[in-house]
C-alpha positions in Angstrom: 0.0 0.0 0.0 0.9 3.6 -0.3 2.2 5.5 2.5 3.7 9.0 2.9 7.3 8.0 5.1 8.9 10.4 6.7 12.6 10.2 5.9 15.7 11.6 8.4 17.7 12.3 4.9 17.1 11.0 1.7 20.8 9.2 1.3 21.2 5.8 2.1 20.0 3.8 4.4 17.1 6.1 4.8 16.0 6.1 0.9 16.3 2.4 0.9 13.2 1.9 2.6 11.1 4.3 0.0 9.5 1.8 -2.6 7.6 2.9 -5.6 4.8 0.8 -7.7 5.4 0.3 -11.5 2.6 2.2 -13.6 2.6 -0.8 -16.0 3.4 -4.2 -14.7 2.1 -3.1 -11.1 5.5 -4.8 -9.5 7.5 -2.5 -6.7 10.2 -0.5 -7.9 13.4 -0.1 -5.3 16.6 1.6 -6.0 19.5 0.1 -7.1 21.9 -1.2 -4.4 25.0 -0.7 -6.4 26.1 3.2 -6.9 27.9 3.8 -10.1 30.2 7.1 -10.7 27.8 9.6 -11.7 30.4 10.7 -14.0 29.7 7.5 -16.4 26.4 8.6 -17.5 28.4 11.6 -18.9 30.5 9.3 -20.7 28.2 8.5 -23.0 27.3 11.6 -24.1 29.3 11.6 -27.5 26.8 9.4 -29.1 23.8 9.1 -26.8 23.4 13.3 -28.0 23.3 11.9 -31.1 20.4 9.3 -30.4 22.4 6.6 -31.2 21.7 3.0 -31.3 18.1 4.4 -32.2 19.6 6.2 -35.0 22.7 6.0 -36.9 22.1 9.0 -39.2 23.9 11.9 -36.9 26.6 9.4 -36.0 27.9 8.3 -38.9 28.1 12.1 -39.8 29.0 13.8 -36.3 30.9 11.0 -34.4 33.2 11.1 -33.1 33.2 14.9 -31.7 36.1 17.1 -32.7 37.2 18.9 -30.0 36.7 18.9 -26.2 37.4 21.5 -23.5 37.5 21.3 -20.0 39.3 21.9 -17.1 42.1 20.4 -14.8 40.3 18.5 -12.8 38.4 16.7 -15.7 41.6 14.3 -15.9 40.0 12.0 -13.3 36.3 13.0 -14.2 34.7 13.9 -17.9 38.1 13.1 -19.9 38.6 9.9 -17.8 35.4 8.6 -18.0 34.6 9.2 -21.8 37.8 7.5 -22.8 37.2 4.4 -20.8 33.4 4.5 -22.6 34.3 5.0 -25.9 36.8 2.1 -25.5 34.8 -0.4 -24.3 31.7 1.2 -26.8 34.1 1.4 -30.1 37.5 0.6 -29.3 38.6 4.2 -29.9 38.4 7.6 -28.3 35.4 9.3 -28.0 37.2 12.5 -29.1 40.1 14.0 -31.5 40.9 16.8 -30.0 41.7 18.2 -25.7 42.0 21.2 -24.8 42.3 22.3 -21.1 41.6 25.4 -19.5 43.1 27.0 -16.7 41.2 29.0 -13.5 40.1 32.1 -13.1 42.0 33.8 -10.1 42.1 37.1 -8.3 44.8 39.7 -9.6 46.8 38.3 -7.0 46.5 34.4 -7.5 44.0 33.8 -5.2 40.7 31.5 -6.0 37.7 33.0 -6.0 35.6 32.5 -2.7 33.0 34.1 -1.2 34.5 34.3 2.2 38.0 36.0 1.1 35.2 38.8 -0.4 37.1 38.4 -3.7 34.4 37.2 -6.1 33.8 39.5 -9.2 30.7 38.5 -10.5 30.4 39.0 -15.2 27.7 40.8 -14.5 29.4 43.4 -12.6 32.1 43.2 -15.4 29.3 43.6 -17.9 27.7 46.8 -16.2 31.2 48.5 -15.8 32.4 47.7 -19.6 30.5 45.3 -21.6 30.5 41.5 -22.5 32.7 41.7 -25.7 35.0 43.1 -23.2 34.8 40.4 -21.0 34.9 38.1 -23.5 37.8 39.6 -26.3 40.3 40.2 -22.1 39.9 36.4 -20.8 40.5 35.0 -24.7 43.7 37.0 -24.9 45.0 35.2 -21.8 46.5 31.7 -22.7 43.7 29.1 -22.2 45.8 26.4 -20.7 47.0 28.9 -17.8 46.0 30.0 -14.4 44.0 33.7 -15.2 44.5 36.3 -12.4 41.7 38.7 -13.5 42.1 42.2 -13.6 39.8 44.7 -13.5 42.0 47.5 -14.7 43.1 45.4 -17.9 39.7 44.9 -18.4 39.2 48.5 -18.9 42.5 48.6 -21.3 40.4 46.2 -23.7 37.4 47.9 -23.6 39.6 50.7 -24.7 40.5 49.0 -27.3 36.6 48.5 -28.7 36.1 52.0 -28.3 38.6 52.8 -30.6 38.0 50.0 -33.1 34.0 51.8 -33.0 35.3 55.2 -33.4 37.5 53.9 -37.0 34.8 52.2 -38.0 32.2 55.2 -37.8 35.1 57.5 -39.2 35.2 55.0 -42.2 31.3 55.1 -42.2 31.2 59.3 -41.9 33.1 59.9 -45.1 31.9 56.7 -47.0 28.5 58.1 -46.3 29.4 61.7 -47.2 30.9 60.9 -50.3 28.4 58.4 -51.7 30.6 55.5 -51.5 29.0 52.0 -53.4 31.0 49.1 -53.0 29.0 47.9 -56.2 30.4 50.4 -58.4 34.0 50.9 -57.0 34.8 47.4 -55.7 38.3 46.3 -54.5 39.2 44.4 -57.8 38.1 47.6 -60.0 40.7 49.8 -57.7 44.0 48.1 -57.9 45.4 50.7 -60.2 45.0 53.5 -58.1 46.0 52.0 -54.6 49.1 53.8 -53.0 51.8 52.1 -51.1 50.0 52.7 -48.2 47.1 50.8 -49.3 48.9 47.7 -50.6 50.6 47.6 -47.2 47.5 47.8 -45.5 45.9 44.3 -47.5 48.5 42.7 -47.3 49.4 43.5 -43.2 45.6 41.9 -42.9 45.6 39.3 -45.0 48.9 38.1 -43.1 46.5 39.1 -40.2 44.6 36.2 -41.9 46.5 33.5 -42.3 48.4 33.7 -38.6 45.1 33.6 -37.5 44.0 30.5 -39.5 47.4 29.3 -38.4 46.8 30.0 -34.4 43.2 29.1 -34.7 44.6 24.7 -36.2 46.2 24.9 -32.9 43.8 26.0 -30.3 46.0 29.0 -29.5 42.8 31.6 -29.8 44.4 33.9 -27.4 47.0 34.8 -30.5 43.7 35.5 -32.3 42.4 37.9 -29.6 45.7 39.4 -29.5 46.6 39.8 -32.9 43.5 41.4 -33.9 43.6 43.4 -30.7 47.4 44.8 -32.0 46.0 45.0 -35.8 43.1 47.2 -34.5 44.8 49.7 -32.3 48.6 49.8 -33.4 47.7 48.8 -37.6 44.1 50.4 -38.1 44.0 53.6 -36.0 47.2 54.8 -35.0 49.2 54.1 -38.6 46.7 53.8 -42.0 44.1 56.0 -40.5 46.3 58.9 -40.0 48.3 57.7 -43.3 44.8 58.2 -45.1 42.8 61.0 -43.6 44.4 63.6 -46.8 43.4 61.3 -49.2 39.6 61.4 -47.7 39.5 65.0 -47.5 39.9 64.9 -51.1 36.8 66.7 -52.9 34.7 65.3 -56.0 35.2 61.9 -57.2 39.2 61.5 -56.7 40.2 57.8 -57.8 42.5 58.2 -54.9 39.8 58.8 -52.7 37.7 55.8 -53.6 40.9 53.6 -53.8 41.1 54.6 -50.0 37.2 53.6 -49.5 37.4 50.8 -51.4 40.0 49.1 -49.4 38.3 50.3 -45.7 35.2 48.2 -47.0 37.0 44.9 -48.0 39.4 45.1 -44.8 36.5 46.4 -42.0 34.2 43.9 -43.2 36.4 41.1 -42.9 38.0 42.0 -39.8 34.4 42.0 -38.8 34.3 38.5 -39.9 37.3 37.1 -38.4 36.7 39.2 -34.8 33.2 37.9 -34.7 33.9 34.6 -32.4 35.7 36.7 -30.1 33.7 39.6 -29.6 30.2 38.9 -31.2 28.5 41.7 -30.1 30.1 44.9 -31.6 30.6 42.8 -35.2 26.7 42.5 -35.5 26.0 45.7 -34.7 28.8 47.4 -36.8 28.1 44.9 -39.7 24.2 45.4 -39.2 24.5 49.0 -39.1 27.3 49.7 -41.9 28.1 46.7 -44.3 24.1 45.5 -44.2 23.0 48.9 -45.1 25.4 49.1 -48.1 25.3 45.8 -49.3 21.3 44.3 -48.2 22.2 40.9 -49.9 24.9 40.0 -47.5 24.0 37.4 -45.0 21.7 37.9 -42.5 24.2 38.3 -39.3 27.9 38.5 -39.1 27.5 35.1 -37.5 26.2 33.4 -40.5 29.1 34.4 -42.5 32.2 32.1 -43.4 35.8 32.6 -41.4 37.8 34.6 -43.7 40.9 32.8 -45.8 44.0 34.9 -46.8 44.0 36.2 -49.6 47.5 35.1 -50.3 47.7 37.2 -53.6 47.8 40.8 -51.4 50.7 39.2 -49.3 53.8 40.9 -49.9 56.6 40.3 -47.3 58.8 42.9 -48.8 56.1 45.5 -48.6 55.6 44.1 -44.8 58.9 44.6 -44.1 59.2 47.6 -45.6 56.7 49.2 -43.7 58.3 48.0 -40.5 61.8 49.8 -41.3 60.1 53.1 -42.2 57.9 53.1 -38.2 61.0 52.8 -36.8 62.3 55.6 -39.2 59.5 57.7 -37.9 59.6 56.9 -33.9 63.7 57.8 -34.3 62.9 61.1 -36.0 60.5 61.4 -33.0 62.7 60.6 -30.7 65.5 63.4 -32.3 62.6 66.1 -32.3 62.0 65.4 -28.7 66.0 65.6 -27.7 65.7 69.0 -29.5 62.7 69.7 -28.2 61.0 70.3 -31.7 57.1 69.9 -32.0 56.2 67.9 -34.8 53.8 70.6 -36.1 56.4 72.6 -37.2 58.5 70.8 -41.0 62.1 70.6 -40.9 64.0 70.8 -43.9 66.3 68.0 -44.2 66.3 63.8 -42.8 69.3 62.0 -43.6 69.2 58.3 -43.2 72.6 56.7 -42.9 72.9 52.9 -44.0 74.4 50.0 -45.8 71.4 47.5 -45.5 70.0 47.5 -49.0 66.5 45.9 -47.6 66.4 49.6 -45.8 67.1 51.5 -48.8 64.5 49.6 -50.4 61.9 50.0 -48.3 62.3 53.7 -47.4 62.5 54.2 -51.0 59.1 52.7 -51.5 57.5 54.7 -48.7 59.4 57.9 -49.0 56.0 59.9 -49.5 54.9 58.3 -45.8 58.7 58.8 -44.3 58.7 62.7 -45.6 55.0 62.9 -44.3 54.6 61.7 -41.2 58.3 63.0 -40.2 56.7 66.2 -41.5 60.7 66.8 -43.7 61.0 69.0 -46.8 63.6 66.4 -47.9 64.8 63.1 -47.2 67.9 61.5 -48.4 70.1 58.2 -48.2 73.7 57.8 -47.6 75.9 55.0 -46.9 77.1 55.1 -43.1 80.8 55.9 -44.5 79.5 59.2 -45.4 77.5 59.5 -42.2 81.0 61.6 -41.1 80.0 64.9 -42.5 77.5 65.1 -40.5 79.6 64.8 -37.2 82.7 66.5 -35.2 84.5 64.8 -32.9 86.7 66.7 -29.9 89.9 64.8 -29.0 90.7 64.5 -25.2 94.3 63.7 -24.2 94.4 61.0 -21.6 97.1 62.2 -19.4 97.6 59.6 -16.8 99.0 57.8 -19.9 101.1 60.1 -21.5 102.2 62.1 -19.2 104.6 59.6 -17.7 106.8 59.0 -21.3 105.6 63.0 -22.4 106.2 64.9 -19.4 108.1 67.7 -20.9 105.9 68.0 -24.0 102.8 67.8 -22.8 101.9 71.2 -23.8 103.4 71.1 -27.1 101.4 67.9 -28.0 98.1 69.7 -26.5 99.0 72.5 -28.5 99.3 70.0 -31.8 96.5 68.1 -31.3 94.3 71.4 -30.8 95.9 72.1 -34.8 95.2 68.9 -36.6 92.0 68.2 -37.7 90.0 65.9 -35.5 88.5 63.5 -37.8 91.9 63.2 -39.6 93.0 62.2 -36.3 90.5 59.3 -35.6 90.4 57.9 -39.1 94.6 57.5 -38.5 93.7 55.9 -35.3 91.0 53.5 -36.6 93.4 52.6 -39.7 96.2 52.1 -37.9 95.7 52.0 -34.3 98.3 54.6 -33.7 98.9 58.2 -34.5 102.5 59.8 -35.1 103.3 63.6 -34.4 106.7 65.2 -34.7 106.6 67.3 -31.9 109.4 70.2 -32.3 111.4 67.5 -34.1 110.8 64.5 -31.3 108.6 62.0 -33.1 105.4 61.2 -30.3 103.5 58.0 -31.1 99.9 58.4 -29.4 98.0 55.2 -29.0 94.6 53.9 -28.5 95.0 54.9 -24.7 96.5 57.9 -25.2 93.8 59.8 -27.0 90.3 59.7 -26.3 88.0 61.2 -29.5 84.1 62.4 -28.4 81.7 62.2 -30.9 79.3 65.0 -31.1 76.5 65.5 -34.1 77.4 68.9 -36.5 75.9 72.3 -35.1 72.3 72.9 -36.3 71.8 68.3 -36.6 70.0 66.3 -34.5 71.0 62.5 -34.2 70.0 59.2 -33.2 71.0 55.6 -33.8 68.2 53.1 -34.4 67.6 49.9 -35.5 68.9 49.6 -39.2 71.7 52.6 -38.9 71.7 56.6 -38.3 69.3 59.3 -38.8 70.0 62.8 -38.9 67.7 65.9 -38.6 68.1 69.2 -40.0 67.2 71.4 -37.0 67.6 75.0 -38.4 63.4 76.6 -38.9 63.9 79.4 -41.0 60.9 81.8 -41.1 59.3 80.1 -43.8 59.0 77.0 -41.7 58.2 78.9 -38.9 55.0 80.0 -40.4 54.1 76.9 -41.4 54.2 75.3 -38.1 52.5 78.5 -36.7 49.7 77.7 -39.0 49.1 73.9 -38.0 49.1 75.0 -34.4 46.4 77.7 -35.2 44.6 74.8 -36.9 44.8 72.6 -34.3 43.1 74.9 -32.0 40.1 76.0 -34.9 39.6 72.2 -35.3 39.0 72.2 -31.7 37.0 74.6 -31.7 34.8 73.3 -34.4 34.8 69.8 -32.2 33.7 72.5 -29.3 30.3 73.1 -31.2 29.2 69.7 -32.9 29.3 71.1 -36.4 29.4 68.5 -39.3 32.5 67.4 -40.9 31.9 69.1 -44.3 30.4 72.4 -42.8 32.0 75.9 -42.9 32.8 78.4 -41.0 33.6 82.1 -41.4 36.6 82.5 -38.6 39.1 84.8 -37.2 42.5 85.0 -35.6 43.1 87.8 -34.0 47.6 88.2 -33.0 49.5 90.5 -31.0 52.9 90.4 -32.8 52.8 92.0 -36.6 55.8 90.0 -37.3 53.5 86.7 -36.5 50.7 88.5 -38.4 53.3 88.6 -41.7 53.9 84.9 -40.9 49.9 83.4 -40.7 49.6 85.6 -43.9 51.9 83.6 -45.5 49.9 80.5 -44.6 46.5 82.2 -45.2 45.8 79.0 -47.7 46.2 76.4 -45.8 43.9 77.9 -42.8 41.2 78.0 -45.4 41.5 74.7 -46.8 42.5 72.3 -43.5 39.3 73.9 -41.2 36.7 74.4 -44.1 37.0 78.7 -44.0 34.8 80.3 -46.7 35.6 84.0 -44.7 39.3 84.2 -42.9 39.9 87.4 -41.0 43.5 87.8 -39.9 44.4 90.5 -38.3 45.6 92.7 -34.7 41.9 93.6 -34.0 39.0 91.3 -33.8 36.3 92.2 -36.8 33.3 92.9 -36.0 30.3 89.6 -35.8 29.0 87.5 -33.1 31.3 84.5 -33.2 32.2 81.7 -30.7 35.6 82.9 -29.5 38.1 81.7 -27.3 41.9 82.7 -26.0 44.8 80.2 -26.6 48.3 80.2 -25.7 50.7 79.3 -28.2 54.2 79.7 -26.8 54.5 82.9 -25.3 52.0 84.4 -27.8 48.2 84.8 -27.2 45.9 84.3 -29.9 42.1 85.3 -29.6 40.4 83.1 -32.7 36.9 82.8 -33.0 34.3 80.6 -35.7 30.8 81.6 -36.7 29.0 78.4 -38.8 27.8 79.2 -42.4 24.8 77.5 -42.5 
């Protein structure tokens, strides 16, 4: 008969005594004496998802699973236990491929517990950031380590999406501005017109591509998340972007212009593509938003699209390598402007690059519009590093607690010598033949290594560095001609701003006035009149020592030891 029992705990031996009665036969149903590792109903789970013996359809095409991931401890539990069941089931292993994760840790490699107070909850991550960020920080750590989470990296990523948004609605600004079809100007119909830039660019992602294909055969997705991560910030934003943004100021329909669009599209969409696993999120939205929009008979979602394959034929490792000697070429002219204290704002006439690597002079030859550019130089030029001389003086230092025991007598006679030769005559004697020979008021004085010590010092009016693949060499002198010109970007760096100040569209104009103290500064802006108009979008320029007349939005900047009153009224 049935009766309700009423049961101490419901483990054994109290659940022994609780009998049930079979719905169909009517016979008493008790519970199983023998306990079996839970773990071994798991073990079949490689075939009994796939509702097999009852069907063999799904097996034959699913079985056995590719790839398995779990953590540490599944060694002894899930890993164990599937092997042993897909042994005895089909004499092989239930599963081709293991990968095993590590644990997530406080920042200082504690676990997680409530009672250390140390548990961050996602959700607290997703209020703060997002869940991309979540996701693209924890896939950049490797998988098979110990992660001590950190809040403050966290925020570094997310970063890191914020600028990858702000490209991709730059990109979308100007394509939309200008009209931009991918239908009519596709990649393929634009190879003509690309610029170095733009052949570096394809092939930096399609190698992007490929070490991601590569990474991806081994399981090593945090070289994914971090390579796309590097490509976004250090390749996108901070090098083609500011390589570019001349070419997409361009007005009417420049072929330059929509070589520069055309090459955006086919990189942002497959980045989109190939980011998507990693941070879903932002790729449907920018791909919904943007690449949808242009293009309606795309797939439905990002996530229904193919992973992306190189392109092998945009793959140039020259071009790669190239590119790489001329950033370093840049961040040591960087460097020299700094020693010098020179902003970059203002040209310089001359950057010499001394070297006898021909893969440099190859490459800086190629890119010379980007090195002249970006270094903001009138001229650049190669030498070999034996000519690298003329652009240095050395001062020789006699070492007297050598000499001065043999020399004592002539000390200030071979001072007075050495003061009269010529100091790079001097070292190159030395160098040659490690030894220099004076006749000293008719006593011969051989000077060695030890005796002389020569200090090399960069020409008056040069700046210098060393770097990677040889010597660069700046032309410091600003003439009043360059003068003006760096006058005028700083006066449009501050318009700009104050055009940021009021919202105003990106192809709106202003009327605007800069209003100077000095007339000798006056003279100079004149000079540059042209290229106030044409970098901030000026249909009415007033320069002058008095404000005109108008109601403008006006404010007072500091530029040196100057002050500048500039104001901007929007033509509308």
């Amino acid at each position: 008969s049935q009766r309700l029992l009423e049961l101490e705990d419901l483990h054994r031996p109290w659940i022994d005594s609780v009998t049930l009665k079979c719905s169909k036969c009517g016979g008493v149903m008790r519970r199983i004496p023998d306990v079996l590792d839970v773990w071994m109903d798991s073990s079949v789970a490689p075939w009994a998802s796939l509702n097999f013996p009852v069907s063999k359809e799904e097996f034959e095409e699913w079985w056995p699973p590719y790839f398995i991931l779990e953590g540490p401890d599944q060694t002894r539990g899930w890993f164990y236990t599937l092997l042993v069941s897909g042994y005895i089931g089909f004499g092989m292993a239930p599963y081709r491929k293991v990968l095993m994760h590590g644990w997530s840790l406080d920042e200082h490699g504690r676990p997680m517990h409530k009672s250390l107070g140390n548990v961050i909850a996602p959700e607290e991550v997703f209020k703060k950031y997002s869940r991309d960020a979540l996701r693209f920080y924890e896939l950049q750590c490797t998988p098979w380590e110990d992660l001590k989470f950190s809040m403050r990296e966290v925020e570094e990523v997310h970063k890191a999406l914020t600028i990858m948004w702000n490209v991709y609605y730059f990109a979308s600004l100007y394509m939309n501005l200008d009209g931009y079809s991918p239908q009519k100007y596709p990649l393929s119909s634009m190879i003509d017109h690309l610029q170095p830039e733009d052949r570096w660019f394809l092939s930096k992602f399609e190698f992007l591509v490929k070490c991601c294909n590569d990474s991806m055969d081994k399981f090593h997705i945090h070289e994914v998340a971090r390579a796309i991560r590097s490509f976004i910030v250090d390749d996108l934003s901070r090098w083609y972007v500011r390589l570019i943004r001349r070419r997409i100021w361009l007005e009417g329909d420049d072929p330059s212009k929509n070589a520069v669009y055309s090459v955006l599209y086919h990189v942002l969409l497959r980045l989109l593509k190939l980011s998507a696993p990693i941070i879903p999120f932002i790729t449907e939205k920018l791909y919904q938003s943007i690449f949808r929009v242009a293009d309606p008979s795309l797939p439905e979602s990002i996530h229904m699209c193919d992973w992306p394959k190189p392109v092998e034929e945009f793959i140039d490792e020259s071009i790669l390598k190239g590119m790489e000697i001329v950033r370093d070429v840049v961040e040591a002219s960087y460097k020299v402007r700094q020693d010098n204290r020179i902003k970059l704002r203002y040209p310089l006439k001359e950057m010499i690059i001394a070297t006898d690597n021909l893969e440099v002079v190859e490459g800086i030859e190629y890119f010379k519009n980007i090195v002249v550019d970006q270094g903001n130089v009138k001229n650049l030029s190669l030498i070999p590093l034996s000519e690298a001389s003329k652009f240095k003086v050395y001062e020789v230092l006699l070492n007297y607690s050598s000499i001065g025991p043999r020399y004592r007598g002539l000390l200030p006679k071979i001072l007075l010598k050495i003061e009269s030769m010529d100091a790079y005559f001097l070292k190159s004697e030395m160098d040659s033949k490690g030894y220099v020979t004076l006749d000293v008021d008719g006593v011969i004085v051989q000077l060695s290594k030890e005796d002389l010590v020569f200090e090399e010092k960069v020409k008056s009016g040069y700046g210098y560095t060393k770097f990677k693949y040889g010597e660069l060499y700046l032309n410091c002198s600003i003439d009043s001609e360059l003068m003006a010109e760096g006058l005028a970007r700083d006066v449009v760096r501050r318009l700009q701003s104050m055009r940021k100040d009021l919202d105003l569209p990106v192809d709106a104009y202003v009327d605007a006035y800069v209003c100077v103290e000095d007339p000798e500064l006056l003279e100079l802006l004149k000079s540059m009149e042209w290229y106030i108009l044409r970098e901030v979008r000026v249909r009415n320029l007033s320069l002058g020592l008095e404000k005109p007349p108008g109601t403008y939005y006006e404010k007072v900047w500091e530029i040196g030891d100057q002050v500048f009153r500039m104001g901007i009224l929007w033509v509308k």
